[in-house]
C-alpha positions, 0 to 999 in steps of 0.5 A, spaced: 500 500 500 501 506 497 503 511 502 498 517 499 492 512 499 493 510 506 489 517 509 484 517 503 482 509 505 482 511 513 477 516 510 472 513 506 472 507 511 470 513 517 465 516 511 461 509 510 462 508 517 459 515 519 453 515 513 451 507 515 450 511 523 446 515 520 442 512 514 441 505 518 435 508 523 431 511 516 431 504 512 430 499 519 423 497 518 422 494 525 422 501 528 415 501 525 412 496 529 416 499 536 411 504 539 411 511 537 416 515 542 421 508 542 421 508 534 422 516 535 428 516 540 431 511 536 431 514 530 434 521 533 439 517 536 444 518 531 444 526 531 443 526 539 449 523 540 453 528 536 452 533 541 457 529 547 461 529 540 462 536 539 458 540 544 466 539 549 470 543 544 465 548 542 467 550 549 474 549 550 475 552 544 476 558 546 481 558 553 479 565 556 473 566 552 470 561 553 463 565 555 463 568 548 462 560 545 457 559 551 453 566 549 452 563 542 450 556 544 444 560 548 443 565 542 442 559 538 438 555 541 433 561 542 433 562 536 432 555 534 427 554 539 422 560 536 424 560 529 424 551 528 430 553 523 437 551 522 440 558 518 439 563 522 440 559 529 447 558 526 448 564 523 446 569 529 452 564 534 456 565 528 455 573 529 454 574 537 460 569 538 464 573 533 462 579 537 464 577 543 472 575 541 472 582 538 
């Protein structure tokens, strides 16, 4: 094996993995006959579990600012909360984080 085709094999083996978590729980049809809050719990799972992923380095990320991170977190979800949409959640933490590392 080729030492450049090792990392693009270490990638497409983490994006199948990653597509299959996600992707599994949509095609599975026993959930179907699971009662309805089971059968919707188990097929958030796979997005529920990347908050414990990356919620950490959202706030470590900053060190000494680390109030800048949590405070677009918050505006996020209040926004997301009202709103039920994902661009302007994303968009206005993007802006009070920004804005408060200034």
């Amino acid at each position: 094996m080729n030492q450049n085709t090792a990392p693009v094999i270490t990638i497409l083996v983490s994006a199948l993995a990653t597509f299959l978590v996600r992707a599994l729980p949509y095609y599975v049809t026993f959930l179907d006959r699971l009662p309805r809050f089971l059968s919707r719990s188990l097929r958030l799972l796979p997005i529920a579990a990347l908050g414990p992923l990356i919620f950490p380095g959202v706030i470590l990320d900053y060190g000494d600012k680390w109030y800048a991170s949590l405070a677009g977190i918050l505006c996020a979800a209040c926004i997301a909360y009202r709103k039920n949409g994902m661009i302007i959640p994303i968009l206005s933490s993007i802006v009070v984080t920004y804005l408060l590392l200034l």
